[in-house]
Structure formats: structure tokens, C-alpha cells
C-alpha positions as CSV (number, residue, x, y, z in Angstrom):
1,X,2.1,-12.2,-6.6
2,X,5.5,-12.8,-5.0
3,X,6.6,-16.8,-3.4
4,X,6.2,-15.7,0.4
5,X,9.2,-18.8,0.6
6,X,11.3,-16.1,-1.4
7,X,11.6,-13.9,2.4
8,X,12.3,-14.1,5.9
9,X,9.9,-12.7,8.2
10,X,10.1,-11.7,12.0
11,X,7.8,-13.0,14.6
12,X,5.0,-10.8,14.7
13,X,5.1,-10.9,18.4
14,X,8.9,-9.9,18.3
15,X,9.1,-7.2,21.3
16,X,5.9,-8.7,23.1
17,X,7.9,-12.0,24.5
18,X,7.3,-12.3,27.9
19,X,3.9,-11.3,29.0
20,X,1.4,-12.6,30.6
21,X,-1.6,-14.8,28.7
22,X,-4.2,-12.7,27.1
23,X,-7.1,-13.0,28.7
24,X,-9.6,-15.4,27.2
25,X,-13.2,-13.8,28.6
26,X,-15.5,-12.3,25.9
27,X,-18.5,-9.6,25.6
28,X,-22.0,-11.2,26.2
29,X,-23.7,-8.2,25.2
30,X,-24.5,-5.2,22.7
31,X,-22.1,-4.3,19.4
32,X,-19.1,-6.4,21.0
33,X,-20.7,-9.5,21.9
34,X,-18.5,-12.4,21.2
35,X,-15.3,-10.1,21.4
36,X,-12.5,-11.3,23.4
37,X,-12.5,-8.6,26.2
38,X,-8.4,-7.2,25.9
39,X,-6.3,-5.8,28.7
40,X,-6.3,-1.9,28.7
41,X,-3.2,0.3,27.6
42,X,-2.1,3.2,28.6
43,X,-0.7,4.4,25.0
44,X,-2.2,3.8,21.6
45,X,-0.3,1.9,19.0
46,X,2.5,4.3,17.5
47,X,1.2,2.7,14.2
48,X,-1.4,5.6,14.1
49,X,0.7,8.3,14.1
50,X,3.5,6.8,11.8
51,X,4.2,3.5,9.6
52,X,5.8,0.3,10.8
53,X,9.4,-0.2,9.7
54,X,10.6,-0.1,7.2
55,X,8.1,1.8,5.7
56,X,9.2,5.2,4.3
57,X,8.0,7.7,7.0
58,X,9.9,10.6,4.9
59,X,9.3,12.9,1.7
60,X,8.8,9.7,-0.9
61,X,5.2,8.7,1.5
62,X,4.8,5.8,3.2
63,X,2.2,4.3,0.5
64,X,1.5,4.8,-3.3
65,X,-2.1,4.0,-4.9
66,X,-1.9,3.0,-8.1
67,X,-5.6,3.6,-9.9
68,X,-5.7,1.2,-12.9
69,X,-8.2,2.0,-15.9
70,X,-8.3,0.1,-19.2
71,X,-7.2,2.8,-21.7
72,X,-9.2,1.4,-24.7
73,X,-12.7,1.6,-22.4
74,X,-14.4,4.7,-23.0
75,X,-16.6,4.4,-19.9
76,X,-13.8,3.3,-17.6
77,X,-11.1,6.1,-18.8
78,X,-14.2,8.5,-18.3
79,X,-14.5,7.0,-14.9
80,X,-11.0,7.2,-14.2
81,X,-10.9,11.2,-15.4
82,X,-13.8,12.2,-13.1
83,X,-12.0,10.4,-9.9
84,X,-9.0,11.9,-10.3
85,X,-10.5,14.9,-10.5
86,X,-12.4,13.7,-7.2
87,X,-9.8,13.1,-5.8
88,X,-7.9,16.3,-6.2
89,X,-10.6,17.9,-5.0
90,X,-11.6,16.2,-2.0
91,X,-7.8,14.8,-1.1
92,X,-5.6,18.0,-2.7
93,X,-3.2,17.4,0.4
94,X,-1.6,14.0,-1.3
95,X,0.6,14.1,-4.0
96,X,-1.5,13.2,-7.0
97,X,0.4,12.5,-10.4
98,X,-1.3,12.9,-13.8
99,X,-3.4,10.7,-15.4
100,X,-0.7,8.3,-18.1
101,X,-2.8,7.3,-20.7
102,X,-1.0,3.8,-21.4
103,X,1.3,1.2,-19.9
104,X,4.5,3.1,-18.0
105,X,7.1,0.8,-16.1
106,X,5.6,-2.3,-14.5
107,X,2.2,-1.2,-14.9
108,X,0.2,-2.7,-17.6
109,X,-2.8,-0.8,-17.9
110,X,-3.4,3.3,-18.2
111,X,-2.9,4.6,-14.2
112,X,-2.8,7.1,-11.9
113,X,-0.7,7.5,-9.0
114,X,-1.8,8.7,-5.4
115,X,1.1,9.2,-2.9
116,X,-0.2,9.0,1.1
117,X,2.3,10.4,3.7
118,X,0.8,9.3,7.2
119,X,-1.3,6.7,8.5
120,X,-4.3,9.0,8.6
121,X,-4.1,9.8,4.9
122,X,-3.7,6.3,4.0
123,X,-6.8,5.6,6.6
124,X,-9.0,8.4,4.7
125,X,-8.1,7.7,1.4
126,X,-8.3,3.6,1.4
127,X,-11.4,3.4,3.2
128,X,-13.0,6.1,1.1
129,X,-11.8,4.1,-2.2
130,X,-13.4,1.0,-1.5
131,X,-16.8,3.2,-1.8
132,X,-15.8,5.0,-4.8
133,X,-13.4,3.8,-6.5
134,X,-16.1,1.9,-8.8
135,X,-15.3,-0.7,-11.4
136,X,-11.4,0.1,-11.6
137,X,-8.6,-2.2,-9.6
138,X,-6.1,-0.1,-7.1
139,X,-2.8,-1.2,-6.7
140,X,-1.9,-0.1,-2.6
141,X,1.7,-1.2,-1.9
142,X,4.5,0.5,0.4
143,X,7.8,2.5,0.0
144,X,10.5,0.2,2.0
145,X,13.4,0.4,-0.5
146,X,12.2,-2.8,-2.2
147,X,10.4,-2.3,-5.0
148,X,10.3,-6.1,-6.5
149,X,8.5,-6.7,-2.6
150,X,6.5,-4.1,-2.6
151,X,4.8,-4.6,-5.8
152,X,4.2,-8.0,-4.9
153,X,4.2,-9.9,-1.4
154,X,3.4,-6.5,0.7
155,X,1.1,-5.2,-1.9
156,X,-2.8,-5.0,-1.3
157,X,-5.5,-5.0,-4.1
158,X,-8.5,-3.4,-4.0
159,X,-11.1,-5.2,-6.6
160,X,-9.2,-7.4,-9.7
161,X,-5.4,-7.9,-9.3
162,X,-3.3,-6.6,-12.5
163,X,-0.5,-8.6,-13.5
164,X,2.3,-6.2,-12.9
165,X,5.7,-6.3,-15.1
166,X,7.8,-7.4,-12.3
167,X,11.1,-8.1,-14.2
168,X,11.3,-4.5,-14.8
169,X,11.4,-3.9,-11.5
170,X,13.8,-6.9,-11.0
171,X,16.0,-5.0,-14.0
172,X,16.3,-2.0,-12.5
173,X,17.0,-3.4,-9.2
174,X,19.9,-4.6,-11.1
175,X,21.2,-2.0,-12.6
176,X,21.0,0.0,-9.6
177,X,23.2,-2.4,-7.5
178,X,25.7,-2.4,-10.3
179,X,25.9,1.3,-10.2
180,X,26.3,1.1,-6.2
181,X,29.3,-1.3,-6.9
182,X,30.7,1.1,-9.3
183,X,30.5,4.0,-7.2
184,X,32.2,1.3,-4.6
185,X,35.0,1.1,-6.6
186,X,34.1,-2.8,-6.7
């Protein structure tokens, strides 16, 4: 997990200042009882069509899932076979990646990688994970450019959190701004 003190964050009303009080009325009946009763729109949020910035909405996906079995489990790695085989097969739209049968870059445990490119992939696919995705952990973190962040403060878990490797992250950050500079003529 990341210090939240480590970043700066907008306001999350930033773009809504200015508007009148949301009403505080509620349902008194049926499935919505107790709900606050909120002011119609004319539009739906553009979040369902795209991902917030600065999520990547391009070719690298806005999200990757990252499936975490423990390699030396015979039941879990068998687990983890037949869901990504699951997975191809009901989801063969995403970019899937192979199983890796150890630890590879930050990741400490065998994995497999799911890439979603729009909101309604990430919608199918997370919400059909926490039904199936049985006794393994899934990484679920975005593509902004910032890896260290990503794998830590804006990442999600589904079931037990794996400690990540993060100063490989933080090394080829690094090495990546030092090439930049480089390439500067800095």
C-alpha cells in the first residue's frame, strides 16, 4: 500500500462548484427506501462510455487484472489453469496474457494478466470475478503513466492483498527518467 500523504489530489467536486444544494428528501417506499431522492439529468456520466483522466483510454487498456496463484499449490495453480481458460473462453475480446508460472517483475506469486479496454469490459469482467474468481487474490489497478501509483494507492484488491515488489517499479521509473534526460541532451 502507498502513504496517500505521498500525493495531491483534486477536489472531487472540482467542475461541480456552484450548484445548488442537493436535495435532502428520501424514498419511503419499495427497493429505494431510505435513498436520498437525486435531481434528474439529462446525460449519463461520460464515465460509462470511457475512463476518468488520466486513465489510459488507448491501445495499452484502461485497467490490468492481475490473477495471483501460489505456484507451489497444486489445487490453486489447477484453479488458476481452468480460469484462465474460463476466461478466454467466456471474455476472448480482452487481451489475456499467458499463465507465468513464478514471480516476474513486482509480482511475487505465479500470475496472469487480463487487460480491459472500456468501462463495460472492466464492468463485466470485475463483477463476474468476485463470483468466480475462487480462493485466488486479483490485483485490479489502472494504466495512468504511473506505475509506482498504480500498483499501490489507485489499486483495488479483490480477496487477500499481495505484497507487491514496488522498488522495482520505483527502479525502473528511474532508469526511465534518466534515459528521458539523455535523450534531452541533459
Amino acid at each position: 500500500m502507498a502513504d496517500p500523504s505521498l500525493y495531491t489530489y483534486s477536489s472531487p467536486l472540482k467542475g461541480y462548484e456552484g450548484l445548488d444544494p442537493l436535495p435532502t428528501e428520501k424514498e419511503t417506499e419499495g427497493p429505494n427506501a431510505k435513498a436520498y431522492i437525486n435531481p434528474p439529468s439529462n446525460t449519463l456520466s461520460k464515465a460509462y462510455d470511457e475512463f476518468a483522466s488520466p486513465i489510459t483510454n488507448g491501445t495499452r487498456g484502461g485497467f490490468d487484472l492481475h490473477i495471483y496463484y501460489l505456484q507451489t499449490n497444486a489445487e490453486e495453480t489447477k484453479f488458476a489453469t481452468e480460469l484462465h481458460e474460463r476466461i478466454r473462453r467466456e471474455f476472448p475480446e480482452l487481451r489475456i496474457y499467458r499463465l507465468f508460472e513464478g514471480p516476474i517483475g513486482p509480482h511475487p506469486l505465479a500470475m496472469f494478466e487480463v487487460n480491459v479496454l472500456t468501462p463495460q469490459q472492466f464492468g463485466a469482467l470485475v463483477s463476474w470475478l468476485v463470483v468466480h474468481r475462487g480462493p485466488l487474490s486479483v490485483l485490479v489497478h489502472p494504466n495512468t503513466g504511473d506505475d509506482v501509483r498504480d500498483h499501490t494507492q489507485r489499486a483495488t484488491w479483490m480477496g487477500q492483498p499481495i505484497p507487491l515488489q514496488v522498488g522495482l517499479l520505483r527502479d525502473i521509473e528511474k532508469m526511465k527518467a534518466q534515459q528521458r534526460a539523455q535523450s534531452n541532451g541533459l
